[in-house]
C-alpha positions in Angstrom: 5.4 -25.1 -0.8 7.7 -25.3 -3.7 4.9 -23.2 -5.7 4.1 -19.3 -6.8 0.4 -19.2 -5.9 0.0 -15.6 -6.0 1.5 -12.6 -8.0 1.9 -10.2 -5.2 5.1 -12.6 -4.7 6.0 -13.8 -7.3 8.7 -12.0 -9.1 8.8 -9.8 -12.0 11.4 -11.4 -13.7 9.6 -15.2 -13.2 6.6 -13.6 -14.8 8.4 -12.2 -17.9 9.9 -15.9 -18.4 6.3 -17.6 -17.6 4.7 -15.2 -20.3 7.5 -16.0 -22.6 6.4 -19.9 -22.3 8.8 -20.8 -19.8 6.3 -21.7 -17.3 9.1 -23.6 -14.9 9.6 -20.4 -13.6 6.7 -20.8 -11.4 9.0 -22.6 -8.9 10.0 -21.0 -5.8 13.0 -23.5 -5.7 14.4 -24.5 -9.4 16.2 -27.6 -7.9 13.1 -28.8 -6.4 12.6 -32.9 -6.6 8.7 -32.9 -6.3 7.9 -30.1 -9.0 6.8 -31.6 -12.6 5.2 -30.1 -15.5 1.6 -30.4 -14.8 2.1 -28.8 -11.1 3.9 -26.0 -13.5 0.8 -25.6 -15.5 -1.1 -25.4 -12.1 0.5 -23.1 -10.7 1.2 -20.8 -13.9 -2.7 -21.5 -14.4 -3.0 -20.0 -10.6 -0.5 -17.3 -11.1 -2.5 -15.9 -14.3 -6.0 -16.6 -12.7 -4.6 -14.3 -9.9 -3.9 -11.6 -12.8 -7.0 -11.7 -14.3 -9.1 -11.7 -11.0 -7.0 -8.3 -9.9 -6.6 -6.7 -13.9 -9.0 -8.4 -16.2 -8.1 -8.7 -19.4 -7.2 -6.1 -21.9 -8.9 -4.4 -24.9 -6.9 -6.2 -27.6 -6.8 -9.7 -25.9 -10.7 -9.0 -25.8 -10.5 -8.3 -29.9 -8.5 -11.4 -30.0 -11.0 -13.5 -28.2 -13.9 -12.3 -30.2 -11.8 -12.8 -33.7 -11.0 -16.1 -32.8 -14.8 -17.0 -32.0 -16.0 -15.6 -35.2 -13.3 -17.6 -36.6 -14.6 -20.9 -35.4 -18.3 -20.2 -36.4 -17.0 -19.3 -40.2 -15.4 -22.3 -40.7 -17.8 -24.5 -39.4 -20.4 -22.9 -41.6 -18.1 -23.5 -44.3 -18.0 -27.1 -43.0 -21.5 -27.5 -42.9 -22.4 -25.7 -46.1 -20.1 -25.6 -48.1 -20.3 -22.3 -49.2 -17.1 -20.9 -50.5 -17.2 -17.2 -50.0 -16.9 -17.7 -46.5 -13.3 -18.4 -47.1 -12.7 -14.6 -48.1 -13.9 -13.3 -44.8 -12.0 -16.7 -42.9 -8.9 -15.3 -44.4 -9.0 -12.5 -43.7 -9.7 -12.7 -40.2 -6.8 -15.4 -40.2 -4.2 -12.5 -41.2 -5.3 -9.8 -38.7 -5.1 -12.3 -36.1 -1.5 -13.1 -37.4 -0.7 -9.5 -37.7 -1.8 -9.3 -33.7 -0.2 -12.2 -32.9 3.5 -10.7 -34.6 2.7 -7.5 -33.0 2.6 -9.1 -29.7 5.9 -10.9 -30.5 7.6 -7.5 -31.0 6.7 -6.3 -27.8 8.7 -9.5 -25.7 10.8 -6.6 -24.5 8.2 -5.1 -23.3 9.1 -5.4 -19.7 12.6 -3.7 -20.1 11.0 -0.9 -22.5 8.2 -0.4 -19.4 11.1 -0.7 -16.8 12.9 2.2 -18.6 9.1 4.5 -19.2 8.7 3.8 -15.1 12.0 4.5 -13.8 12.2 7.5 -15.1 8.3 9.2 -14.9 8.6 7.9 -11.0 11.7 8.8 -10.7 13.0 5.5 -8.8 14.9 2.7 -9.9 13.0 -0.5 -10.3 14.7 -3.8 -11.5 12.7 -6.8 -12.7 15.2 -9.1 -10.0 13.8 -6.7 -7.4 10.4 -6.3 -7.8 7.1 -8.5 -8.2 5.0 -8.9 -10.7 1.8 -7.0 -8.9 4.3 -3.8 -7.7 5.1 -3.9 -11.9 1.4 -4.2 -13.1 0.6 -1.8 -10.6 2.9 0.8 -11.7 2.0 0.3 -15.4 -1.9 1.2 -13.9 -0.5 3.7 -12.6 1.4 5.1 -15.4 -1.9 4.6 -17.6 -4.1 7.3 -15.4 -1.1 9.5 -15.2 -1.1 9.3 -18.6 -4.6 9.9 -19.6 
């Protein structure tokens, strides 16, 4: 198996790559002959299928989702009609989605940042080279009820 299938392996600092777009990173061997870029989308499709099945999906990405689908059905009513106040709300919900979108751009440092909150409310000393994605999610749960 020259394949991630699973996050309780697959290691933080592959997952910070993957989420970044590098989705090669889903190789358990980089110098592998037989892995290609669809078997990378596979098993990145695998990897983040095995996220959502153990975390769900967040409150923002659930905003997002719902944005974006009010998005499509105001521009195709625009399509269909014609109508050209519909491109004041379309626009606006364009923006906000942009204004998410750079927001979650500013966070690519996320992990480190996390790393840094962890380490020190747990008091141990977790590296992303060292750890797997699950252990780091799992912490971050954590953090969130000791938190609250």
């Amino acid at each position: 198996m020259s394949y991630y299938s699973t996050i309780e392996d697959f290691p933080l600092k592959n997952w910070e790559y993957c989420c970044n777009g590098s989705i090669e990173w889903t190789r358990i061997d980089q110098t592998s002959e037989d892995c290609t870029t669809e078997k990378d989308i596979e098993a990145w499709e695998l990897l983040h299928f095995d996220y959502l099945e153990r975390f769900g999906i967040s409150r923002q990405h659930a905003r997002v989702l719902i944005m974006q689908k009010r998005l499509m059905h105001l521009k195709l009513k625009h399509l269909e009609t014609g109508q050209r106040f519909l491109l004041n709300e379309i626009e606006d919900i364009e923006e906000r989605l942009l204004k998410l979108h750079e927001q979650g751009n500013d966070q690519k440092n996320g992990v480190d940042r996390n790393l840094i909150h962890l380490n020190k409310v747990f008091n141990c000393g977790m590296d992303k080279t060292k750890i797997t994605a699950l252990q780091y999610l799992l912490m971050l749960q954590e953090y969130g009820k000791k938190d609250q």
